[in-house]
C-alpha positions as CSV (number, residue, x, y, z in Angstrom):
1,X,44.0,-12.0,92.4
2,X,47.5,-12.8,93.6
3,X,48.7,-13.1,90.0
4,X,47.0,-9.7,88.7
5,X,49.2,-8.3,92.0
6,X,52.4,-9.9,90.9
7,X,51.8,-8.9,87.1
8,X,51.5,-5.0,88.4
9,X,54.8,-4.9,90.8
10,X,56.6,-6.3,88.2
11,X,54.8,-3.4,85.3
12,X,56.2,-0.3,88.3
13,X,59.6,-2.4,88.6
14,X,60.2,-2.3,84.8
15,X,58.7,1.5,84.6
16,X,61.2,2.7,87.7
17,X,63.8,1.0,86.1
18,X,63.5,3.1,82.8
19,X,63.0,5.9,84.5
20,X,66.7,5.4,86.4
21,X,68.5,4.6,82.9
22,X,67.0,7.3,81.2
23,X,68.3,10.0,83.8
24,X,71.7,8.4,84.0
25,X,71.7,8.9,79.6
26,X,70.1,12.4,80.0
27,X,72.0,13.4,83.0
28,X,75.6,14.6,81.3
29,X,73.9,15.9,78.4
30,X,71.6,18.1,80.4
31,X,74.8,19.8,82.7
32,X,76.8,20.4,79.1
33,X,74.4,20.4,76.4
34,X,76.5,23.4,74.9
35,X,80.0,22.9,75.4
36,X,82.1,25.4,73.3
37,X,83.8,23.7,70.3
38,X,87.7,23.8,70.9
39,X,89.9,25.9,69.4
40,X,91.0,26.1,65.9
41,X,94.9,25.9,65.1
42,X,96.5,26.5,62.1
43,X,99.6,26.8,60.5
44,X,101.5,29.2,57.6
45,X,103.9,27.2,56.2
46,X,104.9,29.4,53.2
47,X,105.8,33.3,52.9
48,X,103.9,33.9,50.3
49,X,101.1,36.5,49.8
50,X,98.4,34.1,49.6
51,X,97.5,30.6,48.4
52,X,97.3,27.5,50.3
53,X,99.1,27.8,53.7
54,X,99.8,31.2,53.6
55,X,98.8,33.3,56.4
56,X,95.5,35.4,53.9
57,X,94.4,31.9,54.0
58,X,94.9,30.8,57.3
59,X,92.8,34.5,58.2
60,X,90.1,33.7,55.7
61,X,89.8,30.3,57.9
62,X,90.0,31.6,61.0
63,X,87.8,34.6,60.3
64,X,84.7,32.0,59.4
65,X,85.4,29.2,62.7
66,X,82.8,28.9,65.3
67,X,85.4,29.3,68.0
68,X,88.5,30.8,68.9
69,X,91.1,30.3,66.4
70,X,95.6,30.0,66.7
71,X,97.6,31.1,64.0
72,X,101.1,29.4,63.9
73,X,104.0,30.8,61.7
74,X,106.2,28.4,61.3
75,X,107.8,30.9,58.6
76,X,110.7,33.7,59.4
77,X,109.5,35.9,56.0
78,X,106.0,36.7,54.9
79,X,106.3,39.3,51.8
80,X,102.7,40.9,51.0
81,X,101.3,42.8,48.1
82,X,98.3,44.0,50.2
83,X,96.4,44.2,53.2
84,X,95.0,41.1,54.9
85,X,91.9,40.0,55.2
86,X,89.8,41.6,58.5
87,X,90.2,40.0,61.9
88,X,86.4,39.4,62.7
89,X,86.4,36.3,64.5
90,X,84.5,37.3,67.7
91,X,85.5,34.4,69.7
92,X,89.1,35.8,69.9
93,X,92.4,34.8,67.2
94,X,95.8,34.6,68.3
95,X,98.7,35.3,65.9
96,X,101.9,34.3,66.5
97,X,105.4,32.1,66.0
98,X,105.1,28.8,65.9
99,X,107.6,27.2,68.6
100,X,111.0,27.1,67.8
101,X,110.4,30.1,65.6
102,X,112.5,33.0,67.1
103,X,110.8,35.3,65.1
104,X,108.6,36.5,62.1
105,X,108.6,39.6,59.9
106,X,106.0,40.9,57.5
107,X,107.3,42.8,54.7
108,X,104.6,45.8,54.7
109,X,106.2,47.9,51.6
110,X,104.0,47.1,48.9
111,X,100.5,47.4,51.0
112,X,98.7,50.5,49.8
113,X,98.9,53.2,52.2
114,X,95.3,53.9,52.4
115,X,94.6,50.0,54.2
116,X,96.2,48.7,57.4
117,X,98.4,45.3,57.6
118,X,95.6,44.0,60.2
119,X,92.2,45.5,60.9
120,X,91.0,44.5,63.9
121,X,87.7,44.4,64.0
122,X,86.7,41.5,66.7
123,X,87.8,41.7,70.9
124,X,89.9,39.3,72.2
125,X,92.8,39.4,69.5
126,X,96.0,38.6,70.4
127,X,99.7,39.7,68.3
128,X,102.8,38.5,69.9
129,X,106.4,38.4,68.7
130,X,105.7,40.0,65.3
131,X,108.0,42.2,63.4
132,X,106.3,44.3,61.1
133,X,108.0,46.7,58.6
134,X,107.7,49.7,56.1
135,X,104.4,49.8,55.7
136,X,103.0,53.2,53.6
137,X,100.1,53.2,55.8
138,X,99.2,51.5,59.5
139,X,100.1,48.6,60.5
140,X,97.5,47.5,63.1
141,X,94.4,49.3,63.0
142,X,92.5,48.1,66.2
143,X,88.7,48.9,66.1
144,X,87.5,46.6,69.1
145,X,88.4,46.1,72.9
146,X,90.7,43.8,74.5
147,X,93.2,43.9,72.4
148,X,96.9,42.8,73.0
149,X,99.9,43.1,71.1
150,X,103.2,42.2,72.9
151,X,106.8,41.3,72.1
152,X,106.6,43.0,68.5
153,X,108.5,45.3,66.7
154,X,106.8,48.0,63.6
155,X,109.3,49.6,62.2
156,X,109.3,52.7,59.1
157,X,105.5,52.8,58.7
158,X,103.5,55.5,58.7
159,X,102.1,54.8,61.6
160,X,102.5,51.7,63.9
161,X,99.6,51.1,66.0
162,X,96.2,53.2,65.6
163,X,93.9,52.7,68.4
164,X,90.1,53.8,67.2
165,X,87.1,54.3,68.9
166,X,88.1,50.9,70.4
167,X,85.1,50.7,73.8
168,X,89.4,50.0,75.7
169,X,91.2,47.3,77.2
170,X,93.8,47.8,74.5
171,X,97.1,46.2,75.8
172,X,100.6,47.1,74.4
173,X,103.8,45.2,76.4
174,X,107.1,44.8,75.6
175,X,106.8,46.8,71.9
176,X,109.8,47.9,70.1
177,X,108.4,51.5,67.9
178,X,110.5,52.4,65.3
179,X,111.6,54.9,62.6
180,X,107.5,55.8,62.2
181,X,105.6,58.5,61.9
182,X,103.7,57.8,64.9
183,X,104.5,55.1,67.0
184,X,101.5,54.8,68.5
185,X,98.3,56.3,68.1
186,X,95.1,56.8,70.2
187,X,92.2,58.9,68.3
188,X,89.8,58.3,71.2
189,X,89.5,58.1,75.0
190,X,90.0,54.6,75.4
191,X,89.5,53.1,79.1
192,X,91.1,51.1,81.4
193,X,94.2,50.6,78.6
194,X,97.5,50.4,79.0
195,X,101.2,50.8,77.6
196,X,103.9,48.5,80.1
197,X,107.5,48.6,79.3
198,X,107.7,49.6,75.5
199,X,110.2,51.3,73.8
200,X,109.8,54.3,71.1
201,X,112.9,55.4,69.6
202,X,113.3,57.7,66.7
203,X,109.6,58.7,65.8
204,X,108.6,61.5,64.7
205,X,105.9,61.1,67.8
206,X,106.0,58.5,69.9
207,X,102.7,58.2,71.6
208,X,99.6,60.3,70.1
209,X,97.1,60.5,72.3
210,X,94.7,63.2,71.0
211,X,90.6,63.2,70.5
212,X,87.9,65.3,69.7
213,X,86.5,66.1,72.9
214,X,87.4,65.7,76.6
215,X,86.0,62.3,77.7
216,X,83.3,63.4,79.8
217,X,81.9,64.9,77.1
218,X,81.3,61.5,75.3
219,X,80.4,59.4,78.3
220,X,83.4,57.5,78.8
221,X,85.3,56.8,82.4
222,X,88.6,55.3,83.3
223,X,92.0,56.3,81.6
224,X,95.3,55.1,79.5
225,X,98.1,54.0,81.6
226,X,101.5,54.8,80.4
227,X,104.1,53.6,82.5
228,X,107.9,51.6,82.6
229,X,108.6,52.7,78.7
230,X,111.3,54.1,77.3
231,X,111.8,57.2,75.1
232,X,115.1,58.0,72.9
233,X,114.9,60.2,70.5
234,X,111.6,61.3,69.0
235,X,110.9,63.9,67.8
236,X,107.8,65.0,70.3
237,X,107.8,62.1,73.0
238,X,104.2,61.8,74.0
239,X,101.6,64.5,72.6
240,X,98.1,64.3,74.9
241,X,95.2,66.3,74.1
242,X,91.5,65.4,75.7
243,X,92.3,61.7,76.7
244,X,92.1,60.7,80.6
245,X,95.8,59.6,80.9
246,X,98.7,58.8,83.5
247,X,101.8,58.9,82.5
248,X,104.3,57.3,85.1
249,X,108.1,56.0,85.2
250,X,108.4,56.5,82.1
251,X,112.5,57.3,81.0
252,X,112.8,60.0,78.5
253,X,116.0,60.9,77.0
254,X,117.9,62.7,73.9
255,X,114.3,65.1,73.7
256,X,114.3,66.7,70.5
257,X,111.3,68.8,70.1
258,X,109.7,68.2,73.9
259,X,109.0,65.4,76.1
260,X,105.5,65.4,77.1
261,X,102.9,68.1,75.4
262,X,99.4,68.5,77.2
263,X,96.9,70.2,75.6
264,X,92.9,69.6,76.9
265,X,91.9,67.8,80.2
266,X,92.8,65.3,82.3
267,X,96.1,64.2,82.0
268,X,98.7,63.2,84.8
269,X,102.3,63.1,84.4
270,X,104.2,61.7,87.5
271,X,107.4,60.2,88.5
272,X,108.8,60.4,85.2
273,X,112.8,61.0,84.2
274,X,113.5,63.7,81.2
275,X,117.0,63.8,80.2
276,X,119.0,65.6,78.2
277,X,117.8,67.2,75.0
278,X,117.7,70.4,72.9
279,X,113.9,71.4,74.0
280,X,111.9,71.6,76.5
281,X,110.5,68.7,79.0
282,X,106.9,69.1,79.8
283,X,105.0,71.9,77.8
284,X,101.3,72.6,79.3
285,X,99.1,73.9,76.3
286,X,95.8,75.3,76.8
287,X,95.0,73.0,79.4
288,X,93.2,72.8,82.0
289,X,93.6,70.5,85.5
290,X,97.2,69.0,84.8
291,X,98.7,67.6,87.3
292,X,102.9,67.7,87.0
293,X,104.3,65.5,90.1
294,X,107.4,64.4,91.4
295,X,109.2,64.5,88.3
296,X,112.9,64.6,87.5
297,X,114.4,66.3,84.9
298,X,117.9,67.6,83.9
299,X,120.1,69.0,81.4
300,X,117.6,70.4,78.8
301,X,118.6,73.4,76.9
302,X,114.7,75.2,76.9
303,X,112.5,74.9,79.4
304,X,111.9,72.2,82.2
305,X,108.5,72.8,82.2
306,X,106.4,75.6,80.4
307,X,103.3,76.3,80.8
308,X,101.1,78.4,78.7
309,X,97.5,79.4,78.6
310,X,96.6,77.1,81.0
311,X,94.1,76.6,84.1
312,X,93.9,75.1,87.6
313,X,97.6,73.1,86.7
314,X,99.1,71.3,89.8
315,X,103.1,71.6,89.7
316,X,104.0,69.7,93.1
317,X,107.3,68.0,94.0
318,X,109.6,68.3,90.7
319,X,113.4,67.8,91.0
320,X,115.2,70.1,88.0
321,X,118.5,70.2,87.5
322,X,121.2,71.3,84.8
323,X,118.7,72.6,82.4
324,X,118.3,76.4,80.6
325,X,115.6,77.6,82.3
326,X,113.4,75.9,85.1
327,X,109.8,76.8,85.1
328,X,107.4,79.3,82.7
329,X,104.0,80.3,83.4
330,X,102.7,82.2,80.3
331,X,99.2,84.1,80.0
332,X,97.6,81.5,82.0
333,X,93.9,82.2,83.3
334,X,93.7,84.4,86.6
335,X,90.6,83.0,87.4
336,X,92.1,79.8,87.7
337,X,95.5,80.2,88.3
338,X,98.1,77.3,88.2
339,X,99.7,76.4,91.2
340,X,103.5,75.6,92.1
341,X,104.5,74.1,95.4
342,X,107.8,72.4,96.5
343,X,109.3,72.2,93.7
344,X,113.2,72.1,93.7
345,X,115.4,73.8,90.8
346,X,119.4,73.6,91.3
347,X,121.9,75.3,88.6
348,X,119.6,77.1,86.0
349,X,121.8,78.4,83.1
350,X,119.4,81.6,83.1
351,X,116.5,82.1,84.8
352,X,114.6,79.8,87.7
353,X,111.1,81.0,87.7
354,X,109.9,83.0,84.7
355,X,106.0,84.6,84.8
356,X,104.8,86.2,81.9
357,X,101.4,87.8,81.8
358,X,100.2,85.5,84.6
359,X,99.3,85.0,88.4
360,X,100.1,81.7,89.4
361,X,100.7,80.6,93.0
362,X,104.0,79.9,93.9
363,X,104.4,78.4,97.5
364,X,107.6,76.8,99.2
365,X,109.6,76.7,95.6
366,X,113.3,76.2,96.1
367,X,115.5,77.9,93.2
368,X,119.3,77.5,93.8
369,X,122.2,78.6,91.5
370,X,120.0,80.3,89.0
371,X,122.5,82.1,86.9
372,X,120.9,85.5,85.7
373,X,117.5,85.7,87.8
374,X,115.7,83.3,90.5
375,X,112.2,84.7,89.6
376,X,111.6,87.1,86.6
377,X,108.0,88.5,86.5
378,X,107.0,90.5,83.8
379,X,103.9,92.0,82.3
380,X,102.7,91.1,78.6
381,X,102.1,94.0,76.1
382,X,100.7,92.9,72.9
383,X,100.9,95.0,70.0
384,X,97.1,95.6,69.9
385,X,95.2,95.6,73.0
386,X,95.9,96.3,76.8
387,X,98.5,95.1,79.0
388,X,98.0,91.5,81.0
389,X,99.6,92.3,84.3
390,X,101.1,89.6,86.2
391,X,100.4,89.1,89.5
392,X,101.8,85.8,91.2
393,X,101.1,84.9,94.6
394,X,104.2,84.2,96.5
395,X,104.3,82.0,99.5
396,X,107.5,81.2,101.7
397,X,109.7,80.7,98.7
398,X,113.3,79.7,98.9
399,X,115.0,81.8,95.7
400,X,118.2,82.2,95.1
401,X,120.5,83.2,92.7
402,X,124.5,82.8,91.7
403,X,126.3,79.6,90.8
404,X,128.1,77.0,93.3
405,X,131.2,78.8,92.8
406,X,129.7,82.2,94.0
């Protein structure tokens, strides 16, 4: 009996025992049993347009890992004679120098103008410190949300960056736009993006920001933010039509055909400098709800800010200064009549205020040293049809004219 109760303890001993090993085996594989695989690098050691070690193949690769991928250049030339290979890799790829690589440039010029250099097509990819030149057609086409390209330069294409109907997050830092078309261009509302601290010079637009339809039309919330670039010399600055933007402290300078054009809904423009220039600063289009804030600009030869056939506009706190004219409202809707309040306009080489056909409120405005007339309202008589009267409101306004000499 005894040795039947021995021969038992010793049969739980040995079962408890297995039981402890196995959970000390099985515990680590149960808290990780699917630990991501790590990242992918790999390296373009040749400038070529494809073969082994170029960077087509090092995409191709890429494209096809089960995890995130790192592209290295460790070349300063890559020469291509078409457009890569899609960017589809959804666990994110990041393209970039290799270190101790100052700097890379794609030769774009013999890529067919009807395919971009990259098509992004997965979230999460990554450019930095590219320069990417004379392409015929795009140079990033970006078709998927957070997205980042920083520290690059695109230069002569027809247009640099194209942002599609993305879902946003698109990220664009420290950019140098160049000699393009279009620097950069949004065809969609695109959320909760942003553009920090780039610099467009010499485009024929800068920043295209126009879609369809206003954005709450197609669902979408949150807005572009534009802020800390720099302008010099395109041709139209920043063009806005339908996309929920802010536009803020920004410089703009040397305007050629205008700074800022709003046309559509839902665009902000405040705290920005516009200076100097052969056009006019801010043109209001056919828009409705614009809100122009705290703004300084000087020696234009048109307009500071016009504003024509629009609705419900906010003009609040601008600073303008050594420019043609200061302020136009134009045909604008009655109904919903723009609104101007503390504004400041000093040494207007014509007229300060100018209302054409419209009955916008104008409240605490200070014009000094407008040169031919402070406020010039006048009716609009079209060849065919009746007379639209104007009719601003005017409340406690501060209008003056003369120069400092007077």
């Amino acid at each position: 009996m005894n040795s039947r109760r021995i021969w038992i303890t010793i049969v739980v001993i040995v079962v408890i025992a297995a039981f402890v090993v196995l959970a000390r085996w099985y515990a680590p594989r149960r808290l990780s049993p699917a630990l991501a695989p790590q990242s992918l690098t790999l390296a373009v050691i040749t400038g070529a347009d494809r073969g082994a070690g170029s960077l087509r193949e090092a995409l191709f690769t890429a494209d096809a890992a089960a995890s995130a991928a790192s592209i290295e250049i460790r070349v300063p030339l890559i020469t291509l004679q078409s457009a890569l290979p899609p960017i589809v890799n959804a666990h994110g790829i990041h393209i970039g120098p290799a270190a101790g690589v100052p700097s890379v440039r794609i030769d774009a010029h013999a890529v067919g103008a009807g395919t971009p250099v990259f098509d992004v097509d997965a979230e999460g990819t990554v450019l930095t410190d590219l320069t990417i030149q004379g392409c015929p057609g795009t140079a990033i086409l970006v078709r998927a949300a957070r997205f980042t390209l920083t520290g690059s330069t695109i230069a002569s294409c027809e247009v640099g960056v194209e942002i599609a109907a993305s879902g946003g997050r698109i990220s664009l830092q420290r950019n140098h736009l160049q000699a393009n078309r279009v620097g950069v261009r949004f065809t969609a509302a695109s959320p909760d993006s942003e553009l920090v601290k780039n610099e467009f010079d010499a485009n024929d637009t800068g920043l295209w920001m126009v879609a369809s339809q206003a954005a709450e039309s197609s669902g979408l919330r949150g807005s572009v933010g534009v802020h800390d670039n720099q302008f010099v010399s395109d041709r139209t600055d920043v063009l806005i039509g339908n996309v929920p933007v802010l536009i803020e402290q920004n410089e703009f300078q040397s305007v050629r055909d205008g700074a800022i054009h709003i046309i559509g809904a839902d665009a902000v423009v405040r705290r920005n400098r516009i200076s100097t220039g052969s056009a006019a600063g801010i043109i209001v289009e056919n828009a409705s709800g614009a809100i122009l804030e705290a703004n300084e600009l000087d020696h234009l030869q048109g307009y500071a800010i016009l504003l024509r056939g629009s609705s419900d506009g906010l003009i609040r706190g601008n600073r303008i200064q050594s420019c043609g004219y200061g302020m136009a409202f134009v045909l604008g809707d009655a109904r919903h009549p723009d609104t101007a309040v503390d504004n400041t306009l000093i040494d207007l080489k014509y007229n300060g205020i100018d209302v054409i056909g419209d009955s916008p409120i104008l409240r605490s405005n200070h014009v000094l040293q407008a040169r031919v007339m402070p406020l010039h309202v006048v009716d609009f008589s079209p060849q065919q049809g009746p007379t639209v009267h104007s009719q601003p409101l005017l409340e406690k306004n501060d209008l003056h004219a003369g120069t400092a000499a007077e």
